[in-house]
N, C-alpha and C positions, 0 to 999 in steps of 0.2 A: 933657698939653698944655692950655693955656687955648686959648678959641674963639680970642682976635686969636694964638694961636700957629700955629693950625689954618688959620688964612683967607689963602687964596693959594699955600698947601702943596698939591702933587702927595702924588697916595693911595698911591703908596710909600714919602711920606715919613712919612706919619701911620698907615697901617696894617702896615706891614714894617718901620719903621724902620729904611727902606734911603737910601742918597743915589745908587741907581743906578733904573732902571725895571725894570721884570720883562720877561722875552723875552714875545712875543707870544703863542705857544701856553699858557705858564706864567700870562699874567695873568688873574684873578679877572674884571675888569672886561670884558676883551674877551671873555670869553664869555658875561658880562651880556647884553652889547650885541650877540651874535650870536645866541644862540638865547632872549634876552628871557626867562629863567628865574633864578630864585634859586639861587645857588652862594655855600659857603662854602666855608674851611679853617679847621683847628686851629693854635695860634701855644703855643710855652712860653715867658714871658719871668721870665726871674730864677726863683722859685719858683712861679711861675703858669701856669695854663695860660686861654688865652683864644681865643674864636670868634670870627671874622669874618663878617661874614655880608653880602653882596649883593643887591639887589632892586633890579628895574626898575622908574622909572612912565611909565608909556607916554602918548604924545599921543592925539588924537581922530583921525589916523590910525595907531595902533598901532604908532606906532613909539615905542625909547626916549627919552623926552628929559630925564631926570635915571636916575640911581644911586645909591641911598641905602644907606651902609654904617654897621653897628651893630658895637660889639666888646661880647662878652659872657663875663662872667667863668666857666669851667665846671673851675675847681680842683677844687670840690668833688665835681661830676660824674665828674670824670678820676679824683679819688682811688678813689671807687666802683666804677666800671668795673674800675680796676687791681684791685683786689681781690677782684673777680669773677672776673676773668681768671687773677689767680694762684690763688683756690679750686680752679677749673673747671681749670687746670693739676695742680693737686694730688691730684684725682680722677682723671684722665686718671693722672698716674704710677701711682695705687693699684691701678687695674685692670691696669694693663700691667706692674706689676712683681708683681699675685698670681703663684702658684704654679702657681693654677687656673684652667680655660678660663670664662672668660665670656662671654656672648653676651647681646645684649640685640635688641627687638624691637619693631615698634611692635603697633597691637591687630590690625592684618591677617596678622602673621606674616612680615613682611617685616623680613630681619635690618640694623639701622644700628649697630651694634657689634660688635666682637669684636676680644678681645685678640690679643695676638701667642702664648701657648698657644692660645688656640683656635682661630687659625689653623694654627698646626702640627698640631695633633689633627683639625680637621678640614681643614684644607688646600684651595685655590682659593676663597679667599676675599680679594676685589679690592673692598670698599667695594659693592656691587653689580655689577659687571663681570666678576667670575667666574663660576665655577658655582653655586656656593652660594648663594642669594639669599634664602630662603625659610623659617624654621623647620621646614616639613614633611619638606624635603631632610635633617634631621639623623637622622632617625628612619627603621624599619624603616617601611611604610605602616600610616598609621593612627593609629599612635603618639601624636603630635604634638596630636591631638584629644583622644586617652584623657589624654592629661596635662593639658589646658586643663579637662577634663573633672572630673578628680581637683582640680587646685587651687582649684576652686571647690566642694568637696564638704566639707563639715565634719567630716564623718565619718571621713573618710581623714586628714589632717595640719592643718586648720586652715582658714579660707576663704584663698585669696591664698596660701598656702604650701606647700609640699610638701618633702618629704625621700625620696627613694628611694636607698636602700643600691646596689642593683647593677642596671643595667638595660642596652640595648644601644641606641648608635647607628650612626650609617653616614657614613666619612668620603667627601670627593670622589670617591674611587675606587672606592666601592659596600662597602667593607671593611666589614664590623663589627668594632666596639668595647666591651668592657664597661668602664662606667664606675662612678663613684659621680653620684647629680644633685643638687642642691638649687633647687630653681624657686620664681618668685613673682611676683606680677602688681603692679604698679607705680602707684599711684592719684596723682593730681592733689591739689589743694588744696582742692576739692569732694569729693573722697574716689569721684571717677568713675574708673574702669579707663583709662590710658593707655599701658602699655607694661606686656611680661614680659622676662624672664631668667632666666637660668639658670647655675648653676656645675658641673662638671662638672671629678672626676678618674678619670683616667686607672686603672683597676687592673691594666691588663698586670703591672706588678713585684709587686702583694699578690698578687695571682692565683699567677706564676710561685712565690713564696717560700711560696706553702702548697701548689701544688703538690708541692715540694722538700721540704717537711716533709710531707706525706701520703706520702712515697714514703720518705724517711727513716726516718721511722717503721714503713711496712711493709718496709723492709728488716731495718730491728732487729727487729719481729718475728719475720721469716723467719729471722736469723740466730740468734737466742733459740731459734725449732724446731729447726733446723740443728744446734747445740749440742747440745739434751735430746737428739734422735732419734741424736745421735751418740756419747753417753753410752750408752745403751739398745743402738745397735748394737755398740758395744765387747765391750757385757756380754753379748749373746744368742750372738757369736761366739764369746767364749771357753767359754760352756755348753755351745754346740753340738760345738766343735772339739775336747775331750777322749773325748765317746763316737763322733766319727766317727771317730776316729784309730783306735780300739780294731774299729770294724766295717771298716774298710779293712785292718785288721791281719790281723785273724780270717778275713775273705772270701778274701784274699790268701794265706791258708797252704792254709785249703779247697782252695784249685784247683788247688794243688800236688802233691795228693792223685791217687795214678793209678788209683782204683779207683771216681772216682768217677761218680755215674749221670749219663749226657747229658743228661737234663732239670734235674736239681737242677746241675749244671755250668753251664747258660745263664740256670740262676736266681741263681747265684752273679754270673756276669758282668753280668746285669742290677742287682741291687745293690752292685756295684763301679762303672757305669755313674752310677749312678743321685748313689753316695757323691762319686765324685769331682767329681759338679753340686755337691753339695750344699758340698764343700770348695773349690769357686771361689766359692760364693756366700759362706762365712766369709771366704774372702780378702778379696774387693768390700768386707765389711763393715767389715773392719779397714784399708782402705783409707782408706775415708770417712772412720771414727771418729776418725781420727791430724787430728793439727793443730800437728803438732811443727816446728818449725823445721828447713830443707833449707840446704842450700849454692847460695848465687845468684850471679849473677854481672851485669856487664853484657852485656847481648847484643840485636840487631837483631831485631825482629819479625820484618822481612822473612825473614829467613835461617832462624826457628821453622818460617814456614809453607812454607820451599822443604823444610825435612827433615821434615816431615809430611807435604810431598804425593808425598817419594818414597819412604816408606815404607809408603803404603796404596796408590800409583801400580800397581803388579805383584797387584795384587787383583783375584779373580774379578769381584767384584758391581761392578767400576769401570769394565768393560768398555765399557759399553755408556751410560758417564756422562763428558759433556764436561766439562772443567775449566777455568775462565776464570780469570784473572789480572790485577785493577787493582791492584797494589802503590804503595804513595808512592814517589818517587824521594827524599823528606827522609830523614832523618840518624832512625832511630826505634827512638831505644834505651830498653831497659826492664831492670829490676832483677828477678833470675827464676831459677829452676830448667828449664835447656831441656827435659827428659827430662817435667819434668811440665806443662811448657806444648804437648809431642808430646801429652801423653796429652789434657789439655782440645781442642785442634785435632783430632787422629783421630776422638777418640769425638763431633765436630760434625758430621766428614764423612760419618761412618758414620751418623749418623742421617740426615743429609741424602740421603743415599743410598737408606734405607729408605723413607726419606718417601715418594720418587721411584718406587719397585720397581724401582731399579737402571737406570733408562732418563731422563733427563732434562739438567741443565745444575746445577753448583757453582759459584758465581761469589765468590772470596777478592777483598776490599776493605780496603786498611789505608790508613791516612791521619791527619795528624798537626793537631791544634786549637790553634794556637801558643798562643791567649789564653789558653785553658783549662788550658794547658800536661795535654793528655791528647792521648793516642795509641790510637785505636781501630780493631777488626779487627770486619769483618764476613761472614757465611757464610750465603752467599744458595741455596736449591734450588729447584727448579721445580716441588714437592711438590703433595701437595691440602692442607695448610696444617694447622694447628691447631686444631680447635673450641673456641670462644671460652668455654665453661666446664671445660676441662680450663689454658688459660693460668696462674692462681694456682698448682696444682699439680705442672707440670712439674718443677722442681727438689727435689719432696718425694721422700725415698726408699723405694724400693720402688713409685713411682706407673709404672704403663707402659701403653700401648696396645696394646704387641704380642702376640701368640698367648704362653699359657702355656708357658712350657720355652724361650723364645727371647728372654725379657729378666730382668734380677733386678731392673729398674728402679733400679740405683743410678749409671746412667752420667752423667745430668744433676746427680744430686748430688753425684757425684765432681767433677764440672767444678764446679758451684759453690765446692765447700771447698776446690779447688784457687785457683781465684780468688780466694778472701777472705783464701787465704794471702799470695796476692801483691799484695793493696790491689785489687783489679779487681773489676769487678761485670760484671755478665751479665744481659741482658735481651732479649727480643724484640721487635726493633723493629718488625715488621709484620708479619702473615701474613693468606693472606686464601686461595682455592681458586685461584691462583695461583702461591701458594708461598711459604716462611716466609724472614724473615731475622732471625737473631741477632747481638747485637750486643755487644760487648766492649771497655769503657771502661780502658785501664791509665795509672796516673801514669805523668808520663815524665820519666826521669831523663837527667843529664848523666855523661861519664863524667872524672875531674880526678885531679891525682896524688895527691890527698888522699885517693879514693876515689870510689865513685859519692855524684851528686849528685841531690835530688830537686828537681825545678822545681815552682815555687807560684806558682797566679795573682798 
């Protein structure tokens, strides 16, 4: 507008180009003229954007008596701005959409960021308002200092930088966590210290999957031993079992003998005693050593361990041993030889038993891992438990604790080779002078008119 355009126009016509007035609260001018300060707004007209701007001059008694309005061009400003704002948006996404927990800090250790991983890793974290407020809170005590400590240390990773492979912090709930860290201190445009961060993942899942290969691997080993020592026990049985035959043959006509002396008669007896140990120990062997293919079927775990427990139920040594019962009420079927899943369950109880001297508490646990699709049996005693450097060895054969003449120590390794026949594994899940419990992992199969089926995660 030209000034003779301007001159005798109301300030909505020339700065709003409105042909109405502004409501009272909404106008620029009347709060000029109420609280005698400068007020502006921002206006876009066409492809512009442009400032208003307001200011009072006051009389010689302070009050207003003119309003002088300025429009000032700030396209260029706005452009700036927006593009700041969309950078600073674009930053914003990168952190929120890592992978990894970030956390940033100012130089007191007071946290003003963190992603939405790092809130979920470490959790009660409200902008300052929750628990978490503080860098010292993410770390065990102390921590927090040795790391400020380290990134300033040349010698460790670099000044300002650090890399630590695995270390531990503590989410809101006091949990520890092992992580991976990467940290680094943050400098200004004088190159002066204003801020750290850190990144931080998670290794619960690398941890859990070398766990799973450390134990993979010591199982193939085991199973590797398990094989030779059962090649070896093949062979020593059928050595052994030709000249026993022949001394049980020979003992056995002796005593039929009616002329013969009472003493060499009770020495007779005692090396037929002695033979016929010696030919359940060949048996045991050849027990173990076989890995041949049986006739399976579907069948109920549940129903394994109801005819297991009444086939050692009417035993001396059970007398005086309680029997407990958590069975699943699920559907928990397995693909198996009963007769040889009897023999793995007996010779558990019967240990359990021993464990106890025949006076304690047996508690049978089965229960089914739908995700896992596994079905697991546990056998808990009230023993004095296991010492922690005979554990690796229990399932080697011939390994035993009991008094000479009263184990051939191949009953754990029966139960083992029985289970590897049937895809199952066997481990000790606890034991402590308390009492041990083993534990028994089987695939679990479905049963269809096609035949059994096996379930896969």
């Amino acid at each position: 507008l030209s000034l003779k355009e301007i001159y005798g126009k109301k300030c909505f016509h020339v700065f709003l180009y409105k042909d109405t007035p502004c409501e009272t609260e909404q106008c620029t001018i009347s709060k000029v003229l109420k609280d005698k300060k400068d007020h502006s707004f921002t206006l876009k007209r066409h492809y512009r954007w442009e400032e208003r701007i307001f200011s009072p001059i006051l009389d010689d008694h302070g009050e207003v008596a003119y309003v002088i309005g300025s429009i000032r061009d700030i396209t260029q400003t706005k452009s700036l701005e927006n593009q700041l704002h969309g950078a600073q948006e674009f930053i914003t996404r990168v952190i929120h959409s890592s992978a990894s927990a970030i956390v940033a800090a100012d130089r007191q250790g007071n946290i003003n960021l963190m992603n939405s991983v790092a809130k979920e890793l470490f959790g009660d974290y409200n902008g300052g308002e929750g628990k978490i407020r503080h860098t010292e809170q993410l770390y065990p005590p102390g921590k927090a200092k040795e790391i400020m400590r380290m990134l300033r240390d040349e010698k460790i990773g670099g000044q300002g930088k650090l890399l630590i492979p695995r270390t531990t912090i503590v989410n809101a709930h006091g949990e520890e966590i092992e992580v991976e860290m990467s940290a680094a201190i943050i400098y200004d445009e004088k190159g002066n210290e204003s801020a750290t961060m850190a990144i931080y993942n998670d290794l619960k899942d690398k941890l859990k999957v070398e766990k799973e290969l450390k134990l993979a691997q010591k199982q193939l080993a085991q199973s590797e031993k398990m094989a030779s020592l059962g090649q070896l026990a093949a062979g020593v049985a059928h050595e052994i079992n030709n000249p026993l035959t022949g001394i049980l043959f020979y003992a056995g006509l002796l005593l039929e003998r009616k002329d013969l002396d009472k003493d060499l008669e009770e020495d007779l007896k005692c090396i037929l005693e002695d033979a016929e140990r010696c030919r359940e120990i060949v048996k045991s062997l050849l027990v173990y050593s076989r890995r041949e293919g049986t006739a399976k079927n579907i069948v109920h775990l549940n129903e394994v361990v109801e005819k297991s427990l009444t086939l050692i139920r009417d035993q001396k040594k059970f007398r005086n041993i309680h029997i407990e019962k958590n069975l699943s009420e699920d559907m928990m079927l397995l693909l198996a030889d009963t007769n040889k899943l009897n023999q793995v369950l007996i010779n558990l109880i019967i240990n359990a038993a021993d464990a106890m001297d025949g006076e304690g508490t047996i508690t049978l646990i089965t229960y089914k891992e739908k995700f896992l699709k596994k079905l697991f049996l546990e056998v808990k005693d009230t023993g004095m438990g296991i010492p922690h450097e005979n554990l690796s060895k229990i399932f080697d054969p011939f390994f035993t604790t009991k008094e000479v003449g009263k184990s051939t120590g191949l009953g754990l390794s029966i139960v083992y080779g029985i289970l590897e026949e049937h895809g199952a594994k066997i481990s000790v899940k606890r034991t402590s002078t308390k009492g041990t419990t083993f534990i028994i992992e089987f695939p679990m199969y479905i049963a269809s008119e096609e035949g059994p089926f096996l379930c896969k995660p």
